[in-house]
C-alpha positions in Angstrom: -12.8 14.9 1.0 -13.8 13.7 4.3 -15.3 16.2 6.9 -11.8 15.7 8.8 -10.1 16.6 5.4 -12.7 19.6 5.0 -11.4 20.9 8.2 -7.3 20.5 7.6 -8.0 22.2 3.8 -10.0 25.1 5.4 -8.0 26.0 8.4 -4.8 25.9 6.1 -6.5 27.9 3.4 -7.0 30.6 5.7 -3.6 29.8 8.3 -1.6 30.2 4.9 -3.7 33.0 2.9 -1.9 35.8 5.5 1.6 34.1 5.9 4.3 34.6 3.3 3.8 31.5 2.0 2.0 30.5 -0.3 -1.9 29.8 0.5 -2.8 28.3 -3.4 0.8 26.2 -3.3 -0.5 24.6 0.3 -4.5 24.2 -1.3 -3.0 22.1 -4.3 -0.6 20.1 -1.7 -3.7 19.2 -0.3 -5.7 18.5 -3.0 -3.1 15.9 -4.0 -2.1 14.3 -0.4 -6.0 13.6 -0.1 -6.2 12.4 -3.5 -8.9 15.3 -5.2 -8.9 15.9 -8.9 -11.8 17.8 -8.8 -13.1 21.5 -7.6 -15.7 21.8 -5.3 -17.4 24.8 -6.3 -19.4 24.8 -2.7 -16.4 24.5 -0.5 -14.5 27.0 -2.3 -16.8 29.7 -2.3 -17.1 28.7 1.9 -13.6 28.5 2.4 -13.3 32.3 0.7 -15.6 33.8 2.1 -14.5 32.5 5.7 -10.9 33.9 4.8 -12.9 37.4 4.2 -15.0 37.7 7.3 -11.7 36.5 9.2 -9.8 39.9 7.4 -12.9 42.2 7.5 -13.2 41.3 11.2 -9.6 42.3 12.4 -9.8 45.0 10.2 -12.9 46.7 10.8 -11.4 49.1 13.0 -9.1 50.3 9.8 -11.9 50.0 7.6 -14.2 52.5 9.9 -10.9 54.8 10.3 -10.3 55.2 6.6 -14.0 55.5 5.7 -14.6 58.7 8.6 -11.1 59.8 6.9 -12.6 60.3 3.5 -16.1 61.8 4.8 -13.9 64.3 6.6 -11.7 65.2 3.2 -15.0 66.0 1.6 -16.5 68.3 4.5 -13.6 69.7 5.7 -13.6 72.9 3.3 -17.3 73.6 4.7 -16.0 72.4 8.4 -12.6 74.1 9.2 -13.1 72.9 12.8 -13.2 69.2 11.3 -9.4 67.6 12.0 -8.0 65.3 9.0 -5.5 62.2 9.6 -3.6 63.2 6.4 -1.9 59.8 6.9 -4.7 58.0 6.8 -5.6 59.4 3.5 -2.8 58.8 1.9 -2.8 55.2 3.1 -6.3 55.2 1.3 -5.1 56.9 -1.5 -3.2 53.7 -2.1 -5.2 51.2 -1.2 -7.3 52.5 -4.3 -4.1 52.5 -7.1 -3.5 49.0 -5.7 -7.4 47.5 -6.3 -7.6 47.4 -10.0 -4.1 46.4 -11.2 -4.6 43.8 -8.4 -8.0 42.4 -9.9 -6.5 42.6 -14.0 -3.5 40.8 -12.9 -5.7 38.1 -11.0 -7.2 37.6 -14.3 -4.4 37.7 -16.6 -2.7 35.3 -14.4 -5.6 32.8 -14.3 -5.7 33.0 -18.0 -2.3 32.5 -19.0 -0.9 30.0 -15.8 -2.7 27.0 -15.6 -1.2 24.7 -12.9 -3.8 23.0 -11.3 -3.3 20.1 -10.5 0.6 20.0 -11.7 3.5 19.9 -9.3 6.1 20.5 -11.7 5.4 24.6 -12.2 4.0 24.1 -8.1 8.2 23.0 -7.4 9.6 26.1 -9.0 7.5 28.7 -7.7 8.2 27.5 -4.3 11.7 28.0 -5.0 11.0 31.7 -6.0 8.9 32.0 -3.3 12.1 31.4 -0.8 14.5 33.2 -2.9 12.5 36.5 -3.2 11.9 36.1 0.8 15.5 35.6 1.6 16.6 38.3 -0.6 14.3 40.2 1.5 15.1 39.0 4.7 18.7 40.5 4.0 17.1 44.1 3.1 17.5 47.3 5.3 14.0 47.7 6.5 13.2 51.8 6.3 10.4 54.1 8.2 8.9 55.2 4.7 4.8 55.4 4.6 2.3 55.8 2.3 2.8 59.8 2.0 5.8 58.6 0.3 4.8 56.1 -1.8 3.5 56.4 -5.5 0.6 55.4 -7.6 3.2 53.4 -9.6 3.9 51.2 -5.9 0.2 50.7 -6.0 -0.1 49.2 -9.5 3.2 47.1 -8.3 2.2 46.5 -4.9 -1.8 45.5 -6.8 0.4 43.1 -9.3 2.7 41.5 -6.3 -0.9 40.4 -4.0 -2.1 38.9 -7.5 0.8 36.8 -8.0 -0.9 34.9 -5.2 -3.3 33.1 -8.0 -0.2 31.1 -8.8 0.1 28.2 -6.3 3.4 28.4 -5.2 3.6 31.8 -4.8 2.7 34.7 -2.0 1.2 37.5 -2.1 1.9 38.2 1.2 5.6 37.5 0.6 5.9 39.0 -2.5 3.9 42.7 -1.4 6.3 42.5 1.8 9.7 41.7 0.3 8.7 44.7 -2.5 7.7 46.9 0.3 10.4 46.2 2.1 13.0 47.1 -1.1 11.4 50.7 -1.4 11.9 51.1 2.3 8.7 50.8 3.6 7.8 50.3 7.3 6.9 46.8 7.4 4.3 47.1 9.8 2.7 49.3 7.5 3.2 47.5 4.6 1.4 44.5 7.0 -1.2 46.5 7.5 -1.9 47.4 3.8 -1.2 43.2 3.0 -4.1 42.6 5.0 -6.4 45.1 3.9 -5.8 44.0 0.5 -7.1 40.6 1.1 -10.5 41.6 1.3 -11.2 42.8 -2.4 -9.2 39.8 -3.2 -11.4 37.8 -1.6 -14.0 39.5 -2.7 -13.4 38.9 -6.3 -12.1 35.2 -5.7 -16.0 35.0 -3.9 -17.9 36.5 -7.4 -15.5 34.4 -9.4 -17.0 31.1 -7.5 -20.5 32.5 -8.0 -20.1 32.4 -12.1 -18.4 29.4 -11.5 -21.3 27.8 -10.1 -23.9 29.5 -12.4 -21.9 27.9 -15.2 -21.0 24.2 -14.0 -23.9 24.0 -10.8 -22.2 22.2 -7.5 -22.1 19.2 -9.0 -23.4 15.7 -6.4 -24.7 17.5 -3.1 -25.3 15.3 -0.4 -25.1 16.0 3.7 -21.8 15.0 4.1 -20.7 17.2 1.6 -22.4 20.5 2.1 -21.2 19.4 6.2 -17.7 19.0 5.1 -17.6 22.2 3.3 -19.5 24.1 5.8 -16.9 23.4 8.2 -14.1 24.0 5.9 -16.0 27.6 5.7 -15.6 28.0 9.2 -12.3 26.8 9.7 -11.2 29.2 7.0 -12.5 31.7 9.1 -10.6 30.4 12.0 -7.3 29.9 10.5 -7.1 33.2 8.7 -8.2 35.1 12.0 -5.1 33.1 13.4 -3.0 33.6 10.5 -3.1 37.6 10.9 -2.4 37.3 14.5 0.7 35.2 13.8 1.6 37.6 10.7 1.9 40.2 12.8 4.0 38.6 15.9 6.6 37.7 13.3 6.8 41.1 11.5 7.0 42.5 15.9 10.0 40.0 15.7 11.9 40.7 12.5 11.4 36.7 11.4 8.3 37.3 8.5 10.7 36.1 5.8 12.6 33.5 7.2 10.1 31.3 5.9 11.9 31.3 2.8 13.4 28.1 4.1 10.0 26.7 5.0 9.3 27.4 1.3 12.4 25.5 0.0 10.8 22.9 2.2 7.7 23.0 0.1 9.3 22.4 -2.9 11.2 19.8 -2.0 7.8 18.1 -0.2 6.4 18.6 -4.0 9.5 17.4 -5.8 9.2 13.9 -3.9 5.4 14.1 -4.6 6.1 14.5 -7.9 8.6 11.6 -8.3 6.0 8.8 -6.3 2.7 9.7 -7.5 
């Protein structure tokens, strides 16, 4: 890629890793609009971690809440004076259920799916991408929170946010639209979507350090390590963007009329498919 490719791929990794669309879908557009066949090991692990200090950044406020909220559980016994935001723990409470069903089914997806590089299986997850988001976008939104919710949502909410490994397909959308179903406040459920990016990231980050222990980052050169440098930081950028515009559409009751955008995107890969 060129440095002015490095900066479109980076910015739309991270613009596209908090929307309900579909942030792997939009990487593998790319990679075939500007012609790549191969993984760049360095620029992955850039653009990833860019996308993680954008979420850890707007969320470091949460991160501190939830952190005091579980000192306090363990203390309060010896501390009656000590105040607990029940809410908060229970919001942490799911947040943990959600972590390692979220990381196996990252795993078991990358194992089993493999559609790099192939628009076919990229043109029908698209498809289900819209039709779970306008099935959504019809849905009664309800006031529930996580006091409510189960360690069974957690597994399902953890398996929804992997389904983002398959290009095509959003976790955000997915986690929202299921949220949504067991009448969840969306803004709450945005909240969680969020959150949940960092350990994804997280694991997407060690998974490009074995990568590159295993198969090295292949020809460096200036250019290169420039061009993915900046894609880091223009991950960084888009994502901190990408939350910010998340969260106006959620404010606005449109998040999942982007089913239609992703009906575009399979379409857009359908006629990529036909003339390339």
């Amino acid at each position: 890629m060129s440095v002015i490719e490095n900066i479109l791929y980076g910015f739309i990794s991270g613009l596209t890793e908090f929307l309900p669309v579909s942030g792997s879908g939009h990487q593998a557009l790319l990679h075939h609009l500007f012609g790549v066949n191969t993984r760049v090991s360095l620029q992955d692990i850039l653009v990833h971690i860019g996308i993680l200090l954008s979420a850890f950044v707007v969320c470091r406020d949460n991160i501190a809440r939830l952190r005091w909220e579980q000192g306090t559980a363990r203390t309060v016994r010896r501390e009656k004076s000590r105040r607990m935001d029940t809410q908060s723990l229970y919001e942490l409470r799911l947040l943990k259920s959600t972590v390692v069903p979220m990381l196996l089914g990252t795993i078991l997806f990358n194992l089993i799916f493999k559609t790099e590089n192939n628009l076919s299986p990229l043109i029908w997850l698209f498809i289900v991408n819209g039709v779970i988001l306008l099935i959504a976008e019809h849905m009664r939104q309800g006031n529930r929170d996580a006091k409510t919710m189960t360690g069974f949502d957690g597994i399902l909410i953890g398996v929804t946010t992997a389904a983002s490994t398959l290009p095509g397909l959003s976790g955000t959308g997915m986690t929202l639209s299921y949220t949504t179903a067991r009448g969840t406040d969306i803004h709450k459920a945005t909240n969680w979507v969020i959150l949940l990016v960092i350990p994804a990231m997280l694991f997407a980050v060690c998974s490009d350090i074995f990568y590159i222990f295993g198969n090295g980052f292949g020809t460096v050169s200036f250019i290169m390590i420039l061009g993915c440098v900046l894609a880091g930081i223009s991950a960084f950028i888009g994502g901190f963007i990408g939350i910010s515009v998340l969260r106006l559409l959620v404010t606005n009751s449109s998040v999942f009329q982007f089913s239609y955008y992703s009906f575009g995107l399979a379409l857009l890969s359908f006629m990529l498919y036909l003339f390339t």
